[in-house]
RODRENDO-255125 format. One record per atom (N, C-alpha, C): x, y, z; residue in three letters. Coordinates in steps of 0.02 Angstrom, whole numbers, plus 50000, padded with zeros to 5 digits. Layout:
N
XYZALA/...
! end
This chain:
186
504075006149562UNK/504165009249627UNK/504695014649619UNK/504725022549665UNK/505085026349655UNK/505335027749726UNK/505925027949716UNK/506145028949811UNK/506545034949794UNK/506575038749832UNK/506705045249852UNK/506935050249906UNK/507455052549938UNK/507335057349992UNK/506865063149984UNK/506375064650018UNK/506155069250023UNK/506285075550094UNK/506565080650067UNK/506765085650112UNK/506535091650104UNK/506015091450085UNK/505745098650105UNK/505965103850155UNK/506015110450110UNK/506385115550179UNK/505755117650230UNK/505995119050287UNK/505545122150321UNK/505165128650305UNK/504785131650331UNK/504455137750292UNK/503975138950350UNK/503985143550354UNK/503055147650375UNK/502615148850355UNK/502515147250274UNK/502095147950246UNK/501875139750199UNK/501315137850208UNK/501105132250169UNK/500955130050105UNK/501165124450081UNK/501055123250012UNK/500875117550000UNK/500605118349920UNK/499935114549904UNK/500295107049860UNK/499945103049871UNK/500535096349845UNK/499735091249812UNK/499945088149758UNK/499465082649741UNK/499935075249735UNK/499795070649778UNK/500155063849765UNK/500015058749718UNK/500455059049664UNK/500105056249594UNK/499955049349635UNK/500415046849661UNK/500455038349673UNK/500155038549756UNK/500105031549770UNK/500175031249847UNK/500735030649851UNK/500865035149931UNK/501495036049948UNK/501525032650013UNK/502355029850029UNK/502405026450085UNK/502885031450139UNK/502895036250169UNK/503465037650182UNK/503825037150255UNK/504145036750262UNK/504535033150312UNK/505025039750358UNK/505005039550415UNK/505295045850436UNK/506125044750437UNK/506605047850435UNK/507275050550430UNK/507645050850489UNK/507225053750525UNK/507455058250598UNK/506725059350626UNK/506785064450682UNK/506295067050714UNK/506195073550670UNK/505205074550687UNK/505235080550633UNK/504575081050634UNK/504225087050613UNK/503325086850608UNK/503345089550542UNK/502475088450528UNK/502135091550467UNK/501495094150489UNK/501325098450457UNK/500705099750478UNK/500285100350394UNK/499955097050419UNK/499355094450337UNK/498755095150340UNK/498235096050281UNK/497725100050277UNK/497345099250200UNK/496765097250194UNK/496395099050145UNK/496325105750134UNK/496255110650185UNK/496275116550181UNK/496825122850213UNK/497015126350195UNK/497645129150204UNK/497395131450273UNK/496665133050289UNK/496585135750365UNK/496465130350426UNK/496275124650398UNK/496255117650437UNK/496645110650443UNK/497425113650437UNK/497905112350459UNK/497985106550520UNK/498165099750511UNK/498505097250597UNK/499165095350578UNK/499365096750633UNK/500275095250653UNK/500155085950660UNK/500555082250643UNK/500925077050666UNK/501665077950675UNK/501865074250728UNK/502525074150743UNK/502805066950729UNK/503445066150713UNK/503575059850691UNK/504325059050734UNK/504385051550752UNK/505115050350777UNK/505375046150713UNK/506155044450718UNK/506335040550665UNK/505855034250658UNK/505755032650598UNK/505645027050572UNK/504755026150562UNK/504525030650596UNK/503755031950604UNK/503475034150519UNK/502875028250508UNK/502655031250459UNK/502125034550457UNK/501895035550377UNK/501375038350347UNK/501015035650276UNK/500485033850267UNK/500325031050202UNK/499865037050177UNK/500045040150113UNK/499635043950062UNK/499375041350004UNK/498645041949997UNK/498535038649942UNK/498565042249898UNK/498405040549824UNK/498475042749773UNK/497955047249746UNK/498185052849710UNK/497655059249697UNK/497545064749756UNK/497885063249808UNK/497585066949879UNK/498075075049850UNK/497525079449864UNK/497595086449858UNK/497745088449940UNK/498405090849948UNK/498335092950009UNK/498845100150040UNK/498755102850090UNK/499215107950090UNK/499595104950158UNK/500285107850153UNK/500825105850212UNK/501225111350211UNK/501585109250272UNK/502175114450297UNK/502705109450326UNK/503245108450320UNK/503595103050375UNK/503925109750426UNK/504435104850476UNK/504885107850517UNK/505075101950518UNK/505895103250487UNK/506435099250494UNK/506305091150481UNK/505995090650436UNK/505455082950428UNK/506015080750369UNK/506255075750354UNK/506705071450328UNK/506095062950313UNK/506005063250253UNK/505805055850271UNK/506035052750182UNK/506205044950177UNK/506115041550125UNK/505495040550099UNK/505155044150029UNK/504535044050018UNK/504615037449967UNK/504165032049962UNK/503995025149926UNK/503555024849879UNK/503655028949816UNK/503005026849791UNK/502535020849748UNK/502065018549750UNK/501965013349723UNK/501765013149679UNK/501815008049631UNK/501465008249570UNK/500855006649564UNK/500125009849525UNK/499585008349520UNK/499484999449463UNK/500014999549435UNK/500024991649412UNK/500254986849466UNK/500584987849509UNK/500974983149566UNK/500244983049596UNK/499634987849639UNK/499164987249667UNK/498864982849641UNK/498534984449570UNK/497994980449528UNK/498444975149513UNK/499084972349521UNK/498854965549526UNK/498884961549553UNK/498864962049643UNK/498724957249676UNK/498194959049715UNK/497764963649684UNK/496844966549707UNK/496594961949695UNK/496134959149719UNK/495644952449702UNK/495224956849689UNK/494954959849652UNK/494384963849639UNK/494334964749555UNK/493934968449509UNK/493964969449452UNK/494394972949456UNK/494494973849383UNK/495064978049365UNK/494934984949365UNK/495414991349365UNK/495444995849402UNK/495995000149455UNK/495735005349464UNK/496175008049519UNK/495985005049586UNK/496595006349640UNK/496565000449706UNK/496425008949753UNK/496195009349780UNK/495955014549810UNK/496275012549888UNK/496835018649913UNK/496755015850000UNK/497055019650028UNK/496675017450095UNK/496385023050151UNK/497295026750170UNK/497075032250186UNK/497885038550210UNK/497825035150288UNK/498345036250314UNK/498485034950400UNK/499135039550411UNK/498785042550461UNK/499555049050475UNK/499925048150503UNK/499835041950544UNK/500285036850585UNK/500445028550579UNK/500665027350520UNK/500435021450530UNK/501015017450556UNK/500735010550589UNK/501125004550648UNK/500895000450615UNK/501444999250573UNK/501134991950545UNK/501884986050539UNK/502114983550568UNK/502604979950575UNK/502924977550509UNK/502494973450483UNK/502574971350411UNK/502874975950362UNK/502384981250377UNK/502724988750316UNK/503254991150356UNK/503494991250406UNK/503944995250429UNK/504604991150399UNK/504624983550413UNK/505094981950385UNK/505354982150335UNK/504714980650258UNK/505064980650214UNK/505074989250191UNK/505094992950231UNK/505155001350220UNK/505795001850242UNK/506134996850295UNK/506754996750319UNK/507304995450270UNK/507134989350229UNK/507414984550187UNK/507394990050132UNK/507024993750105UNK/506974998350045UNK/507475004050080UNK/507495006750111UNK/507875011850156UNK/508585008750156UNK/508815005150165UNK/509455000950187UNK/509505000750122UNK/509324998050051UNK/509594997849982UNK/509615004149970UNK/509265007349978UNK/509275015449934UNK/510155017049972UNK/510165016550031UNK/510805020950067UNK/511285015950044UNK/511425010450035UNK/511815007249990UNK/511835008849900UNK/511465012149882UNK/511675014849810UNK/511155008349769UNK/510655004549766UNK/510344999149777UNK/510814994349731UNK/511164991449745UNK/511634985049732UNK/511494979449717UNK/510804978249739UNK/510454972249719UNK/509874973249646UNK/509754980449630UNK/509454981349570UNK/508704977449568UNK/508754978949512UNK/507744979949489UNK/507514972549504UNK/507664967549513UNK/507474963349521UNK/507044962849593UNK/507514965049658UNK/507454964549724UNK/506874968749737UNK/507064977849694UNK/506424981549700UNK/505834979549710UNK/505994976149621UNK/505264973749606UNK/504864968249642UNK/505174962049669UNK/505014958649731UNK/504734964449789UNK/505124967849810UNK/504854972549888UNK/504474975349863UNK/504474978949802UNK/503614982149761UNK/503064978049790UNK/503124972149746UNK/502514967149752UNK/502434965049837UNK/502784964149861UNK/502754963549949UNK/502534967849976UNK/502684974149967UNK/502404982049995UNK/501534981149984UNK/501304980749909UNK/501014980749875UNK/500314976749910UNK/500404970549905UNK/499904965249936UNK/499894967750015UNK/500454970650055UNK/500334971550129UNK/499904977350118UNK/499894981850070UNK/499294988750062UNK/498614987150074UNK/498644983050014UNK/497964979149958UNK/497874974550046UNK/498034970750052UNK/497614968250126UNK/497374971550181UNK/497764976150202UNK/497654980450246UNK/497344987350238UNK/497454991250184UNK/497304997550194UNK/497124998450109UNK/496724994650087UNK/496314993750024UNK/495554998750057UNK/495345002250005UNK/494515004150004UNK/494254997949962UNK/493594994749995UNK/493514988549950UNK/492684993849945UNK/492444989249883UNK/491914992649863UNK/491254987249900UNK/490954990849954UNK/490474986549996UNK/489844983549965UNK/489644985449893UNK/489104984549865UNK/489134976449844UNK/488794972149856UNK/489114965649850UNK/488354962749812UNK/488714959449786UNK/488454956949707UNK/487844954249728UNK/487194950349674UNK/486844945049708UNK/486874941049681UNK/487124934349717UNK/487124927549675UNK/486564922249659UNK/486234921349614UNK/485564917449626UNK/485894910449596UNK/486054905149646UNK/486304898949616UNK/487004899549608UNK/487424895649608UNK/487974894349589UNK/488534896549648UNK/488984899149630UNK/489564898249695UNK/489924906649686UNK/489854908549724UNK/489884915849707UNK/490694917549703UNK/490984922449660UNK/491654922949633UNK/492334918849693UNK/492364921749742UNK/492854919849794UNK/493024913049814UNK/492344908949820UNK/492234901249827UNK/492604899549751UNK/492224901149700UNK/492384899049614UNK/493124898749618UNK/493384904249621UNK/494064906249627UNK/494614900149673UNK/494424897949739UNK/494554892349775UNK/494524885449745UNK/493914885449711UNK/493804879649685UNK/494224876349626UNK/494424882649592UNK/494784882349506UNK/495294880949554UNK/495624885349603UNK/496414884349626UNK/496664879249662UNK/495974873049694UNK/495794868449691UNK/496174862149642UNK/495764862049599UNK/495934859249558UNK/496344859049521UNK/496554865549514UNK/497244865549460UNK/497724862149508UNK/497894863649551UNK/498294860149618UNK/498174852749620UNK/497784848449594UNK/497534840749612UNK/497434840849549UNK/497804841049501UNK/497494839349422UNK/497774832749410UNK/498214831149464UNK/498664826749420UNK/498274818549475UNK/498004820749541UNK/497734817349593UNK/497074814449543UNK/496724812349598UNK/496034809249588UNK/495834814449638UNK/495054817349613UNK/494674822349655UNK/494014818449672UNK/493674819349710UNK/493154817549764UNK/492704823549749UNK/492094821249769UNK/491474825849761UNK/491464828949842UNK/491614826449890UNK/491504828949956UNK/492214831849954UNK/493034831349949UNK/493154834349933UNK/493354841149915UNK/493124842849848UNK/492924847549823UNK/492484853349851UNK/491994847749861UNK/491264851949922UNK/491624856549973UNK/491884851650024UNK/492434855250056UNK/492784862350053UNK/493064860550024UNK/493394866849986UNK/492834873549957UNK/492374871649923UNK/492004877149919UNK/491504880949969UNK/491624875850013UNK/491134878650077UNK/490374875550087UNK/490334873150040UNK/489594869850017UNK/489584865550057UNK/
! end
């Protein structure tokens, strides 16, 4: 994870930005941007303190701020992939130019509050709020791939997955066939 002030000067004229990572960024103060796939199709958002924004990763885009101050979050594409329940891979997820999400606001708070403390608690804590940031993405604002498998027989990955975590959990118990059933949905 990379935390950062970002302060872009104001300008009248727009410029072109690619976001290697997904970005979390968190507003500063009051302040707008105006953003754009295309330098002529431009929209303004306005932001009050603490209001975010999620950018995903690879997004080509053009901006301009006014007076926009925000802590930008970026995440790591290994922190995503590994609490994606999906194959392995890039975690793909959706931009929001506003986002209200309670959960992220806090620990955007908690990352904000270490950075302005000089972070004192070190890589350990990061790396915990990484992985917390991380899974609140991957649940919420994941692209999942809709094409869904066909299972002929057997218990299709998600159930399987329940079932193993199942058992590893009761290894030491006596297990039951109904049970078990239970648990897989069967």
């Amino acid at each position: 994870m990379k935390v950062e002030i970002h302060s872009p000067e104001s300008g009248t004229e727009p410029r072109f930005l690619v976001e290697q990572q997904p970005a979390l960024a968190i507003a500063l103060g009051p302040g707008s941007i105006e953003i754009g796939l295309h330098r002529s199709k431009m929209k303004r958002f306005t932001y009050s303190t603490g209001e975010m924004r999620l950018s995903p990763h690879h997004l080509e885009k053009w901006f301009r701020t006014d007076d926009l101050h925000v802590v930008m979050i970026a995440i790591s594409e290994p922190a995503l992939v590994a609490v994606a329940d999906e194959a392995p891979g890039k975690v793909e997820l959706r931009g929001s130019d506003n986002l209200a999400d309670a959960r992220l606001g806090a620990l955007a708070a908690a990352i904000n509050a270490e950075r302005s403390a000089g972070f004192p608690s070190g890589r350990l804590f990061l790396d915990s709020i990484e992985q917390a940031v991380a899974v609140a993405l991957v649940n919420s604002y994941a692209v999942h791939d809709r094409s869904l498998g066909m299972y002929r027989g057997g218990l299709s990955p998600t159930r399987l997955r329940r079932v193993k975590e199942f058992v590893h959990a009761k290894m030491e118990d006596e297990l039951s066939l109904p049970e078990t059933c239970s648990v897989s949905g069967a």
